[in-house]
N, C-alpha and C positions, 0 to 999 in steps of 0.2 A: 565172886567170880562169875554165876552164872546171871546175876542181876546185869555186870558189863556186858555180859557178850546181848543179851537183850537188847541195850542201850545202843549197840553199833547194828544189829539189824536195823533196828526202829528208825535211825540216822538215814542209811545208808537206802533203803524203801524210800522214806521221805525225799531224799537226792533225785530217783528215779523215776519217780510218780510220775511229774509232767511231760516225761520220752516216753514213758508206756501210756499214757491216758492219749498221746499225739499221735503215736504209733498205733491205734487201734486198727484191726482189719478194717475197717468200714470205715475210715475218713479219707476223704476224697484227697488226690493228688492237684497240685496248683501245674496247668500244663501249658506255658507260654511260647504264642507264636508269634517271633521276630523278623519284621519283615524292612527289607529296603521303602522310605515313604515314596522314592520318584519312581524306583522301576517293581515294587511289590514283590521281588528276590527275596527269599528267605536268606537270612543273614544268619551264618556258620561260625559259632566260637563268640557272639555274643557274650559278656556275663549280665546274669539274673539273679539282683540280690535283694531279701529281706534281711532283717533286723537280726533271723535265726536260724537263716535257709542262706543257700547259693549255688548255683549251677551257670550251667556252658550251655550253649545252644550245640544240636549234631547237626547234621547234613541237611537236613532238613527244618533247620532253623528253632528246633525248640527248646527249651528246657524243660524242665520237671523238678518242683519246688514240695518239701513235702512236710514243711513245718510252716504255716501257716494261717493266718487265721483273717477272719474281715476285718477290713481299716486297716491291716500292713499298705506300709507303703512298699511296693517293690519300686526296684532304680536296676535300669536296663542300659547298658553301653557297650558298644564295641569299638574296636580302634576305628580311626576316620568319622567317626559320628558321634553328631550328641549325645550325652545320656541323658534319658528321659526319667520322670517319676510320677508314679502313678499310684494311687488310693485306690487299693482294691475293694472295691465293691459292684456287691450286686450282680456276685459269679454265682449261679444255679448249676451246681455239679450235675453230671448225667451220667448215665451207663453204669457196667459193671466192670469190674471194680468202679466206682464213683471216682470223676474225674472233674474239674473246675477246670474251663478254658477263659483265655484273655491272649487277646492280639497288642501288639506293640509296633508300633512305626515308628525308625530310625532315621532321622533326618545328616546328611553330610556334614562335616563339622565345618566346610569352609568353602568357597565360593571364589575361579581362579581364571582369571583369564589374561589377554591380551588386548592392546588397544594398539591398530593401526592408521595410519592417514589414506585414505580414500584413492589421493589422485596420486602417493607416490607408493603407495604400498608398505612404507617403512616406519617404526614403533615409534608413538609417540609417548614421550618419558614427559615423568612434572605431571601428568593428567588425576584430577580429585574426581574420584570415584567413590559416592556415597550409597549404600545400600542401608535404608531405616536408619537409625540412629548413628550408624557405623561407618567408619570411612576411611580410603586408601590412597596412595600415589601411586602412580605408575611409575614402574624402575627404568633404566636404561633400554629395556628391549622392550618397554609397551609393556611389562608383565604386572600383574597385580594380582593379592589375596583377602578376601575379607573373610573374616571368621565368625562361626554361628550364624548364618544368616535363617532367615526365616523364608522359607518355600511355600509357594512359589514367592518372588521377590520382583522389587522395579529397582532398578537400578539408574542412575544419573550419575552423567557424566559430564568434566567441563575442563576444557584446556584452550590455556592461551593462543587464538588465531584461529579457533574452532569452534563452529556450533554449536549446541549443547547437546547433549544427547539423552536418550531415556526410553528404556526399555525394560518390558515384564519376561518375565522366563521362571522357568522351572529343572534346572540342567546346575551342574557342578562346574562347569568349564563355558566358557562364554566368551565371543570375539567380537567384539566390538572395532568398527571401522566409521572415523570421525571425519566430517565435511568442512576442510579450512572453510572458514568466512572473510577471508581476506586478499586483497588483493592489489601489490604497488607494484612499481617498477620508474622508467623515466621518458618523459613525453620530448623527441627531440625532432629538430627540421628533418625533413627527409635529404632535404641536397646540401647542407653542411653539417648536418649530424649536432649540433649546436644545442643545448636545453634550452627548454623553453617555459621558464617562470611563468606563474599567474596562468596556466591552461586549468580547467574547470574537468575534473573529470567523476561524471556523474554513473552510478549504477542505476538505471530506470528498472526500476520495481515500483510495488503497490506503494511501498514508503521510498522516496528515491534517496537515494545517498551522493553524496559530492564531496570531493575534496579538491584540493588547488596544489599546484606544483611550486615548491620551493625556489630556491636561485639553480639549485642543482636540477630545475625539471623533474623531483623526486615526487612523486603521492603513494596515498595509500589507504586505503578504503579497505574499513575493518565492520564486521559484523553483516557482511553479505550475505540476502537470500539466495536459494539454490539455484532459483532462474531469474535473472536479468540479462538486460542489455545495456552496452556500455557507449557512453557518447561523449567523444571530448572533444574540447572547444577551445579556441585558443587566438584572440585578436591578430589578424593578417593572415590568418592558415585556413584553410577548408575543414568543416567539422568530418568526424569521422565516427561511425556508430558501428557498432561489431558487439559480436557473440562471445566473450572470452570461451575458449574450450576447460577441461580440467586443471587448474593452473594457480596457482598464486602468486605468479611474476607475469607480468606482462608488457614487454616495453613497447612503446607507439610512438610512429614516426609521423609525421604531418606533414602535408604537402601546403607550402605557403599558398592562402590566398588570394595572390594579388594574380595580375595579365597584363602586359605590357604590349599595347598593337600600336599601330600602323594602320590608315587607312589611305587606299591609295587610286588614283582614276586606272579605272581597267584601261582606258585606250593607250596611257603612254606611262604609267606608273608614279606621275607625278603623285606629292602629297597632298591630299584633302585637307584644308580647314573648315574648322566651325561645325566637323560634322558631329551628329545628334549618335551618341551611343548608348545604350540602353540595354541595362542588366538589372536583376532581383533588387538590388540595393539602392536605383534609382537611374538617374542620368546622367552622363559626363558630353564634352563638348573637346573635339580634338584639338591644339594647340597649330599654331602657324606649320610645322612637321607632321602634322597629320595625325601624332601622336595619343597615345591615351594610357591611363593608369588606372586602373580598378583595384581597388581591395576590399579584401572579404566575400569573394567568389563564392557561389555554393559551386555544390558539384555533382551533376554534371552543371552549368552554366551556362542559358541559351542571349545571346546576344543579338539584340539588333538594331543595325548602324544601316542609318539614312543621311542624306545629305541632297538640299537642294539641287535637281538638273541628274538625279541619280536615283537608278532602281535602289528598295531596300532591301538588303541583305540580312538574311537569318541563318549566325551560324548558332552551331552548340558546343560549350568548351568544357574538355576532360579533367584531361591533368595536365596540359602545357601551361608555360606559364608566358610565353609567348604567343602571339597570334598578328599575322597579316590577313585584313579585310580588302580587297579586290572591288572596286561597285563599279555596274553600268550605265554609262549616261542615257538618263530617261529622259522624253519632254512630253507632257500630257499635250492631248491634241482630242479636246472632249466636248461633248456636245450637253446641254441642260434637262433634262427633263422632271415634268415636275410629279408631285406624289401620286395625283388621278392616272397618271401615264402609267406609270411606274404599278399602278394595281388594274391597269387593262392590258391582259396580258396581250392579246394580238398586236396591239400597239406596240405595248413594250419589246415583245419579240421579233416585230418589224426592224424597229432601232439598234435593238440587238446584232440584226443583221447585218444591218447597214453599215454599223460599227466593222465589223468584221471583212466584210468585202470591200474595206476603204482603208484608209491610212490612220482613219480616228484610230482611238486608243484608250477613251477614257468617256465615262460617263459622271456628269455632276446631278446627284438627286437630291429634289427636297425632302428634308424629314420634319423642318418646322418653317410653313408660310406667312405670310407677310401679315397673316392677322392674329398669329400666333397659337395657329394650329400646330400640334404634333403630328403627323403626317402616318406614324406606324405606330403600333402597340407596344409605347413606353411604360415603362416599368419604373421612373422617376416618383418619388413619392410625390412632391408636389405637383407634380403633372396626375399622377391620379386621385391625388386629393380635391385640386380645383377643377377637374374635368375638364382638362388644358387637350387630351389627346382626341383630333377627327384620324381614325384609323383608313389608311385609302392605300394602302398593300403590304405583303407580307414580305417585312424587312430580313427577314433570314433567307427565303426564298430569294428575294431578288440578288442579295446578295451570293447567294448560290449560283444561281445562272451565269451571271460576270464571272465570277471566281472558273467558274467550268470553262469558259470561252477565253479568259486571261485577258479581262477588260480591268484599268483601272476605275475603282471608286470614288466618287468624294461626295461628302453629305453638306448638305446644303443650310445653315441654319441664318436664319433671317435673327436679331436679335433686339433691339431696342424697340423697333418697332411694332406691337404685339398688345390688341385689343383685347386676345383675351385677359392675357395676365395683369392686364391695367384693370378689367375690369370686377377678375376675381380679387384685387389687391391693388386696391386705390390708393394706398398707402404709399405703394413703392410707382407711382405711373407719374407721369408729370403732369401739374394742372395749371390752368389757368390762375389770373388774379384774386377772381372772385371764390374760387373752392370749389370749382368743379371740376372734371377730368378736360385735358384741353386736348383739341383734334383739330388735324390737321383737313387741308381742302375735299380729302376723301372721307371723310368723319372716320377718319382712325386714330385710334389712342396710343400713345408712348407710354414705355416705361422712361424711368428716371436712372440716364446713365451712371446718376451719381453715388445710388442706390448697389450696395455689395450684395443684398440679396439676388437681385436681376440677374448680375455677373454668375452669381454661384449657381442659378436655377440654368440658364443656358450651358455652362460649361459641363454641368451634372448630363443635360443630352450629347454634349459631345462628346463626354468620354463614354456614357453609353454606348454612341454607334461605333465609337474607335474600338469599344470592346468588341464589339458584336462582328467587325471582322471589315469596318470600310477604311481606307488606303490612308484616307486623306480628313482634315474636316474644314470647311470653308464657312467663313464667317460673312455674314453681310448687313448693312443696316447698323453698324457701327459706327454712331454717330449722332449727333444733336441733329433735332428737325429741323427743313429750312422752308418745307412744302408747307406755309399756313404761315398764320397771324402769332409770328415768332413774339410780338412784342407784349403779350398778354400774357407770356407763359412763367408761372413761379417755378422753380427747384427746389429739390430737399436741403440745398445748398447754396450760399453765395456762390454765384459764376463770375467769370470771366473770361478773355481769349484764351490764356496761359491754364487757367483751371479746366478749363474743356479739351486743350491738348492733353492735360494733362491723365482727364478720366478715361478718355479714349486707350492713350498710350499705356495707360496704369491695367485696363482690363484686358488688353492686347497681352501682355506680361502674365497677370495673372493669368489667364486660356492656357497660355505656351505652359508655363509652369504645371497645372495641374496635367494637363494632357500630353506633353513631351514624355513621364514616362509608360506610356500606350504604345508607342513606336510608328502614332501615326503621324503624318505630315500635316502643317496646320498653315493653313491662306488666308487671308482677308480681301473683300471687296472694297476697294476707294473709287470718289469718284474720278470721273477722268480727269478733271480739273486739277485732283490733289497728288496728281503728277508732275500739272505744271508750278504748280503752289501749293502753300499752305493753305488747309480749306480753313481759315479762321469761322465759317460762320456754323461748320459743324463738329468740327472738332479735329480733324483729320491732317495732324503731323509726322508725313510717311519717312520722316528722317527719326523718328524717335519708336513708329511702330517697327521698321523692319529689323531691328535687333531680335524680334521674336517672332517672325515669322519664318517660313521656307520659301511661301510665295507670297507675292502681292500682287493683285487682280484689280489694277487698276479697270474702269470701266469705261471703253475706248471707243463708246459709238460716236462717230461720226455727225451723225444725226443731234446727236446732241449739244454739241459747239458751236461757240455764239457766232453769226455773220462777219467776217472777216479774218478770222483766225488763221494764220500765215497767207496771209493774203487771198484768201478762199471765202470770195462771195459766198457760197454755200458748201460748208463745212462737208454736207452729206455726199458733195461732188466730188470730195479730196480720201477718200477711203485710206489711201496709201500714204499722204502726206500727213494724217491728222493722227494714227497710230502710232509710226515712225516716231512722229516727234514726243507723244505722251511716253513710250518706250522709253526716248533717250532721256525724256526729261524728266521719269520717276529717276530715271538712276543717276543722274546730274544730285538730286538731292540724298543720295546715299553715299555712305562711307565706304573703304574697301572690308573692313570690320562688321558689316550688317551683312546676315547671310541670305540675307531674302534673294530671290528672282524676280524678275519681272514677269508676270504671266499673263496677261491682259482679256479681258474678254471681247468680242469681237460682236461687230453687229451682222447676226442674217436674218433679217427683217426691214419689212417699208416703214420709214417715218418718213413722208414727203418726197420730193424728189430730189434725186433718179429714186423707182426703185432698185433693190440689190437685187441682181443675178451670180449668176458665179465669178464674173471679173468683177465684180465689188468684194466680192468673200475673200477671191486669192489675193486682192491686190494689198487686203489686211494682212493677212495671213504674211504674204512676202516682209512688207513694212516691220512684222515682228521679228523675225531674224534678221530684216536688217539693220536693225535699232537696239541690235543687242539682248534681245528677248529671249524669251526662253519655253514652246510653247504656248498654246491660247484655248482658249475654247468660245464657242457660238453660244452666243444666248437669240432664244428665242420662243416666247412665253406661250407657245399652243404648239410648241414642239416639231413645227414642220420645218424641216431646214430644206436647203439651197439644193437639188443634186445638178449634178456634171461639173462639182468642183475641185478645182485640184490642190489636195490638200497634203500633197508632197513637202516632206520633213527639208527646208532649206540646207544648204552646206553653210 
């Protein structure tokens, strides 16, 4: 009996040992502080469990663990949060009673927000929301949850017709506001409202983007950056470039690019043919109704329409798509002067005046002479390659002056005839039999009409000065030699009659062409003779050049006509009959279809007798309107002209 009851002490000591040997006064207390990880809150009602132990966190976020030892693992969790586990060690108790402290951070168990659209404010649902390994949809109102996330976190976001998105944070709740990248709608006429297939509509950014509209006018440009501009384009319509605002529909109207005019004579509103119009896109030429059609207008659209016997008109077109042109009948009535004039200023200023206190109206300057000087400081590359320019005044300047006074211009270009460029470029100048350069009674050298260099290097100065702001460009010296020993000369080519109309009238063509769209007006000099014929021995067939002129200048001195001509022992005696008749007899060999004028140059200067005084000048001058003319100018190579003449515009 008394050996059992031993036996159940001795048990029942054993049972307890391990709570009394844990429970000694002097073993440290385990005292954990549980804290919020984003806002460092102590976290209330926490549990804090070991393997033998477990407690609550109070108000102040702790617990007190009292069965413990090194290497437990504690595991700490409260609702809404992870639970964490932690290997305790390397707690150094302190204080009285001995106390072991250890901090624990609670991170939120889940990560919640909303996704909206930017430009409408309202939830975008279907959006894949990935956070680290983990990922979510967005529900019907933009809402999404991911769980366990690891803080702070990045978060990516990606939805169809939307940017991508990506962002770090450290917050439990997160609003995310997504940037559509997209943007259609339908590109239609403005004034029938009609789609319009095949428009190009481009977002211009660093990488540009473009798509093309359907049969239904539909596009739609997907994956757009934040900032572009938008330009659409569409055959017959005006382009149109714009800022779209916040948007992802955009519909765009176009205003078609065509213009339908009319040009018509200011004095009685008849309709102009054959007149020269001129926009961005090139040149047109009005029909027998004076008519004209342009398409692919930019916009704004500055137009400008000349016509033979008429000032030129500069308008600028908006948005109509109609337009009537109005011109004033002009006739130039100009005097010659040449480049040395033209860079001395008192001289030239004189002129100027003259101009002005009389009935002239028009000044013709040299810019390249007869020996194939450049006259002003060209900017032609092969003019200053072969050091082709003698500079002898300031061609912006002069042209400034006229411009201020409202003097007409025309440049003066001498062309076949031209020693220098024969001589920089042998190649292209005409030579003798033997292979040498051939010259004529003045020992000056030709180029070789036949030569497209020649052509391209002249027409390069005339559209220079047409640039640079002169009215007009007058051609002269367009022609095979007749001054010298014609019969020694080779060509780069078999000639003949028909082949020398031919080069002439072909370069004639070419000038108009490149230079008609300049919107300057374009003359040639013939000689007088090739008014009254075909000049076969230079090349000069004015039935074949004035399809591309505005004017034609024949050269109607007097003085120059052989003894007997209309029955005028001395041609230089008949001023009034020898003009008259070259007048009506250039236009005897024109059609109603060639738009040229007749413009003649007129002689005021002595070659033998009479000399000319002012009834020599007027008697020309009369002869021209009444021979059908149209305007004249004086030539006179040291520039002193005639005065007390009456240079009164005919009826």
């Amino acid at each position: 009996m008394c050996r059992m009851r031993c036996l159940t002490v001795l048990v029942l000591f054993l049972f307890l040992l391990p709570s009394l040997v844990a429970c000694r006064p002097d073993d440290p207390v385990l005292v954990v502080m549980v804290r919020d990880g984003l806002n460092g809150r102590p976290i209330r009602g926490a549990r804090c469990a070991l393997a033998k132990d477990q407690a609550r966190t109070d108000e102040a976020g702790l617990c007190r663990l009292v069965r413990w030892t090194p290497g437990d693992v504690l595991r700490v969790g409260a609702s809404g949060y992870q639970t964490v586990e932690r290997v305790l060690e390397g707690l150094v108790p302190a204080g009285e009673p001995p106390e072991a402290r250890a901090e624990v951070e609670l991170y939120p168990d889940r990560v919640q927000g909303s996704i909206t659209d930017r430009y409408t404010g309202q939830p975008v649902s279907g959006a894949e929301v990935r956070l680290g390994g983990q990922s979510a949809t967005s529900g019907t109102r933009g809402e999404f949850v991911v769980l366990n996330p690891s803080f702070p976190f990045t978060l990516t976001v990606q939805a169809l017709g939307y940017a991508p998105y990506r962002g770090s944070f450290a917050t439990t709740t997160v609003g995310i506001v997504l940037r559509p990248n997209t943007l259609e709608g339908t590109v239609q006429d403005q004034y029938s409202d009609r789609p319009i297939s095949g428009a190009t509509v481009t977002a211009l950014a660093t990488t540009p983007l473009t798509a093309t509209t359907d049969a239904a006018g539909h596009y739609r440009l997907t994956g757009l950056p934040e900032d572009f501009r938008l330009l659409v384009r569409a055959r017959g319509y005006r382009s149109l470039e714009t800022v779209p605002g916040p948007t992802t529909r955009l519909d765009i109207r176009l205003r078609p690019a065509f213009l339908d005019g009319v040009v018509r004579d200011g004095r009685d509103g008849r309709p102009i043919a054959q007149a020269r119009v001129v926009w961005s896109g090139g040149y047109v030429h009005t029909g027998e109704s004076g008519r004209f059609h342009l398409e692919d207008i930019g916009e704004p659209e500055v137009l400008k329409v000349l016509a033979p016997g008429f000032s030129r008109a500069v308008i600028t077109v908006t948005d109509q798509t109609s337009v009537t042109v109005t011109l004033s009948p002009f006739a130039v009535q100009g005097i010659y002067i040449t480049g040395f004039v033209a860079g001395t200023p008192d001289w030239f200023g004189r002129l100027l005046d003259w101009v002005d206190q009389t009935e002239l109206n028009a000044v013709v300057i040299e810019v390249k002479d007869a020996y194939g000087a450049v006259t002003y400081d060209t900017q032609v590359p092969l003019a200053q390659e072969l050091g082709l320019a003698d500079p002898r005044f300031d061609i912006r300047d002069v042209l400034r002056q006229c411009k201020e006074r409202g003097i007409y211009t025309i440049a003066y270009i001498v062309v076949f005839e031209d020693s220098r460029l024969a001589d920089a470029r042998p190649e292209w100048a005409i030579h003798n039999q033997w292979g040498g350069l051939w010259r004529n009674h003045a020992g000056l050298r030709w180029t070789d009409p036949y030569r497209r260099e020649v052509w391209e290097y002249n027409v390069a100065i005339a559209r220079e000065v047409a640039e640079l702001g002169f009215d007009e460009v007058q051609f002269d010296y367009i022609r095979f030699p007749t001054d010298g020993d014609t019969s020694i000369i080779a060509y780069s080519e078999e000639t003949s009659i028909e082949r020398q109309y031919d080069a002439i009238s072909s370069f004639v063509q070419y000038a108009y062409e490149q230079l008609a769209p300049t919107g300057a007006f374009i003359s040639a000099d013939v000689f007088g003779y090739a008014a009254w014929r075909k000049m076969w021995e230079q090349g000069q067939d004015i039935s074949r050049m004035t399809y591309y002129l505005d004017y034609l200048c024949p050269m109607s001195y007097p003085s120059h006509y052989s003894p007997g001509e209309l029955g005028c022992a001395n041609p230089n005696a008949c001023p009034y009959e020898i003009v008259r008749e070259t007048v009506i007899r250039a236009h005897a060999q024109m059609t109603e279809t060639q738009r040229a004028l007749v413009r003649p140059w007129l002689q005021d200067f002595d070659l033998g007798s009479p000399p000319y005084g002012p009834e020599e000048v007027a008697a020309q001058i009369r002869a021209v309107w009444d021979g059908g003319g149209w305007g004249w100018c004086l030539w006179n190579a040291g520039n002193v002209y005639t005065p007390g003449v009456d240079y009164s515009p005919q009826d």
